[in-house]
C-alpha positions as CSV (number, residue, x, y, z in Angstrom):
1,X,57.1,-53.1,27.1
2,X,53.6,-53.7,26.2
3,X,53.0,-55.4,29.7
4,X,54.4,-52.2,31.8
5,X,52.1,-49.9,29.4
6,X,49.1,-52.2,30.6
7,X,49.9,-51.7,34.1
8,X,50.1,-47.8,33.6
9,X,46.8,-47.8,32.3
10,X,45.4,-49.9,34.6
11,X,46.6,-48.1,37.3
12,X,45.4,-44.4,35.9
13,X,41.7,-45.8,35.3
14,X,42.4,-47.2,39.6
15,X,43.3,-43.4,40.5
16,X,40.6,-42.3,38.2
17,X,37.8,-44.8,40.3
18,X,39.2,-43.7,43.6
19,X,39.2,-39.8,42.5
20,X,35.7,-39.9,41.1
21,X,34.4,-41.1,44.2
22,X,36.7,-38.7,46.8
23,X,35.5,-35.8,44.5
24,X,32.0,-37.2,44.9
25,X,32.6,-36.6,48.6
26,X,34.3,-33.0,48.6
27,X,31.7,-31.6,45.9
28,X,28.7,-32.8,48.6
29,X,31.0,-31.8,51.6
30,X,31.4,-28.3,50.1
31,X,27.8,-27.9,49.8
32,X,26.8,-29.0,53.2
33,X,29.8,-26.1,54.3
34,X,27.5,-23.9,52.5
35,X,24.3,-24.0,54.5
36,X,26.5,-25.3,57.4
37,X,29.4,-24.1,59.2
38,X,31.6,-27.2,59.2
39,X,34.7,-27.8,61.4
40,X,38.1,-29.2,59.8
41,X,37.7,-32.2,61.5
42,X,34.9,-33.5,59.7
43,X,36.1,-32.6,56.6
44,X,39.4,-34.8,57.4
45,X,36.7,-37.7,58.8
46,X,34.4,-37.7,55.5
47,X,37.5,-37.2,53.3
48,X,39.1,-40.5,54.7
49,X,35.7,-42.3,54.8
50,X,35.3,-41.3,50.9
51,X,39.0,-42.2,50.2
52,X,38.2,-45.7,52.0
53,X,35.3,-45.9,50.0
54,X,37.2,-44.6,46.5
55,X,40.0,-47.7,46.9
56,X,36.9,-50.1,47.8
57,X,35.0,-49.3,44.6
58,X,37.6,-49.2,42.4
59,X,39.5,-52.5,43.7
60,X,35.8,-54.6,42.9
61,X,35.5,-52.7,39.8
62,X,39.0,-53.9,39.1
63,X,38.3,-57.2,40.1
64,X,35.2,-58.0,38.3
65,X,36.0,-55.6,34.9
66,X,39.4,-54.7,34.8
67,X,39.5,-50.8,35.1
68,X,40.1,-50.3,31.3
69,X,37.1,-52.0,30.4
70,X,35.2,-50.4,33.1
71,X,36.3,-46.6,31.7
72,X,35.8,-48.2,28.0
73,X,31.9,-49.0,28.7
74,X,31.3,-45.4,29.6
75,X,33.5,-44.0,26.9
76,X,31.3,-45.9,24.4
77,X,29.5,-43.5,22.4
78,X,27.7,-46.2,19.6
79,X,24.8,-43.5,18.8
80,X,27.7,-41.1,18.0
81,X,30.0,-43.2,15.4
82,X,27.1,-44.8,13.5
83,X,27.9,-48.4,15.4
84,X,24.4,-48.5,17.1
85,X,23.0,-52.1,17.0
86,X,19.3,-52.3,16.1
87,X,18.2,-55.4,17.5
């Protein structure tokens, strides 16, 4: 049981990498639509690049951290809880 709860974390933080970077993509795509008047296509063309790119970074971050530990460095807060090292 623990083993399949593993996976399903894993594999949210995976979606999580892949959808941080494809909303990276749509946010700068929507501002480029902004000043410029884009066609679908590219917006299908950037999309898939960004998705490519989403599954690239997260599969090396999953390789060299492990996704949990990845999301678990950024969710460190150690000046909040009073766990600051002073070295």
């Amino acid at each position: 049981m623990q083993k399949i709860f593993h996976i399903l974390v894993e594999a949210t933080f995976w979606v999580l990498l892949v959808l941080s970077k494809l909303l990276l993509i749509f946010l700068i795509l929507l501002i480029a639509n902004s000043f410029l008047n884009i066609n679908i296509y590219v917006w299908v063309i950037v999309s898939a690049i960004g998705l490519i790119y989403g599954v690239y970074f997260a599969e090396k971050i999953r390789k060299k951290h492990g996704c949990s530990n990845y999301w678990s460095k950024i969710y460190n807060t150690p000046d909040i809880d009073g766990k600051h090292n002073e070295e």
